[in-house]
C-alpha positions in Angstrom: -8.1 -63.0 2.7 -7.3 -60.1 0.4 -8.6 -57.9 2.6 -6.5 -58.7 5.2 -3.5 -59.0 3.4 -4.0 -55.6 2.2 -4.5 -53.8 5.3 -1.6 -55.6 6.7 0.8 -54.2 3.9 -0.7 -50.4 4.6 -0.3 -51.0 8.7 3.3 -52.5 7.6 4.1 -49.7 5.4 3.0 -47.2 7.7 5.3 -48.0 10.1 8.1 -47.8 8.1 7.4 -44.6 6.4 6.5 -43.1 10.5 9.6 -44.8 11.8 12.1 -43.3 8.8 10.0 -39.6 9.3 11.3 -38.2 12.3 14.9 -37.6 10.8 16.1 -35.1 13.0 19.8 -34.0 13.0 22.2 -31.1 13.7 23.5 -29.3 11.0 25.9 -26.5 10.4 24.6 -22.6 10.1 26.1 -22.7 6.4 23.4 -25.9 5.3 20.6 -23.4 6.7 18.9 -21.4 3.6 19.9 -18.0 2.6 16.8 -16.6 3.4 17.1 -18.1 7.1 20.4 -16.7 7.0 20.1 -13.1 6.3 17.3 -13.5 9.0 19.5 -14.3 11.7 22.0 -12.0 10.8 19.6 -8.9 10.5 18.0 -9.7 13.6 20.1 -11.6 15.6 23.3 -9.9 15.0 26.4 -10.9 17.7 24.3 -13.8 19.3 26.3 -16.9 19.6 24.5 -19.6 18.1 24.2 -23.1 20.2 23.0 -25.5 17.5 21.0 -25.3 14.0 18.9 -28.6 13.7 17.4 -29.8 10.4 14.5 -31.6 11.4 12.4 -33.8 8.7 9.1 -35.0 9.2 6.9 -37.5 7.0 6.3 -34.8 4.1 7.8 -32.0 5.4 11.5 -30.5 6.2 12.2 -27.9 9.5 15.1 -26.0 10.6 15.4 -25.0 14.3 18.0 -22.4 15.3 18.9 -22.2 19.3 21.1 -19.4 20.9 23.4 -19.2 23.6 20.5 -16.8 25.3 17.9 -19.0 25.2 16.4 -17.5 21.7 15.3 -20.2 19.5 13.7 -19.5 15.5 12.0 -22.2 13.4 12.0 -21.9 9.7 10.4 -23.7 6.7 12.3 -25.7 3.9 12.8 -22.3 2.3 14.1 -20.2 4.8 10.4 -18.2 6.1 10.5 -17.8 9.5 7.5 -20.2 11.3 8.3 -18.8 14.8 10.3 -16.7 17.2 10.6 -17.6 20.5 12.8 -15.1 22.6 12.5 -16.7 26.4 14.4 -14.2 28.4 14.4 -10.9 26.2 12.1 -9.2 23.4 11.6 -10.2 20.1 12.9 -7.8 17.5 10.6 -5.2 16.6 10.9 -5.4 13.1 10.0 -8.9 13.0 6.3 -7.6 14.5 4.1 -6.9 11.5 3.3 -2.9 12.0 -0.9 -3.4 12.3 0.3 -6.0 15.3 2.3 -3.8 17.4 0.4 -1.1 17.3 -2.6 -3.2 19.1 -0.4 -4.1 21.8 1.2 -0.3 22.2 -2.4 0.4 22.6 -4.0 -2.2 24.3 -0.7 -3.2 25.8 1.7 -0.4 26.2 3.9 -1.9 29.2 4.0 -5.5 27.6 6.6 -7.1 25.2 6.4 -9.2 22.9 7.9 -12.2 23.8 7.2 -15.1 21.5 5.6 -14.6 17.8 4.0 -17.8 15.2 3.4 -17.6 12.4 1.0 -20.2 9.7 -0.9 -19.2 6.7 -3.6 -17.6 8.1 -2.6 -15.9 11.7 -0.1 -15.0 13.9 0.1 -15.7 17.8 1.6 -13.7 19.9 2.8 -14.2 23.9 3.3 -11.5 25.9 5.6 -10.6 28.9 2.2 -11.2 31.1 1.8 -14.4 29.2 -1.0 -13.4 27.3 -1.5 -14.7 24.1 -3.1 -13.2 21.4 -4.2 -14.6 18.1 -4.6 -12.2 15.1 -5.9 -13.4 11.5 -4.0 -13.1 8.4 -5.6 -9.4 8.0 -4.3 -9.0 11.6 -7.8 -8.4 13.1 -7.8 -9.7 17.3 -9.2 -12.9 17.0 -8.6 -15.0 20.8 -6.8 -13.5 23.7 -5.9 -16.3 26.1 -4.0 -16.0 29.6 
């Protein structure tokens, strides 16, 4: 009887703590960290922003940033950028680690990079010919998928 009581308080209390985790909600470019800040406004200079969305999960907190152009950036709690999605036009340059755009001028040299992730060990990367390409955190080719 213990038994079940337990694992009926853990199912119970699971479902609570999913139910109050996805706490998504719109917030104001001000609430977004500095570092996410000074992002947007070094490389995304004179693009209206649509919305800036705080989104919190179980253990972890998001922001999303959406432009008028189609753009969209999501950063950590602290600001890092996580990913770069530029639908319609090319992702800044300078956002592209060095070792990474040089493969694709090489490999690539009419493609641009359209999309860029980032985690803690690699960095995907779609191209205008929808390739993507996975590099490791040393930014050595690791999976090219079409």
């Amino acid at each position: 009887m213990r038994k079940f009581m337990l694992a009926t308080f853990v199912l119970i209390s699971f479902v609570f703590i999913t139910a109050k985790a996805d706490n998504d909600r719109v917030i104001k470019k001000e609430k977004l960290p500095v570092t996410a800040q000074k992002f947007i406004s070094i490389h995304f200079p004179g693009i209206k922003i649509s919305y800036v969305k705080e989104e919190r999960d179980f253990m972890e907190k998001n922001y999303e940033v959406v432009f008028t152009d189609g753009s969209k950036i999501e950063f950590s709690r602290g600001g890092e950028w996580k990913e770069v999605d530029c639908r319609y036009t090319e992702v800044p340059s300078a956002i592209v680690p060095d070792q990474i755009e040089k493969y694709i001028s090489e490999h690539y040299p009419n493609e641009k990079v359209l999309q860029i992730d980032r985690n803690h060990n690699s960095y995907e990367v779609r191209l205008s010919n929808r390739l993507e390409l996975t590099f490791d955190k040393n930014y050595n080719i690791t999976d090219i998928d079409d």
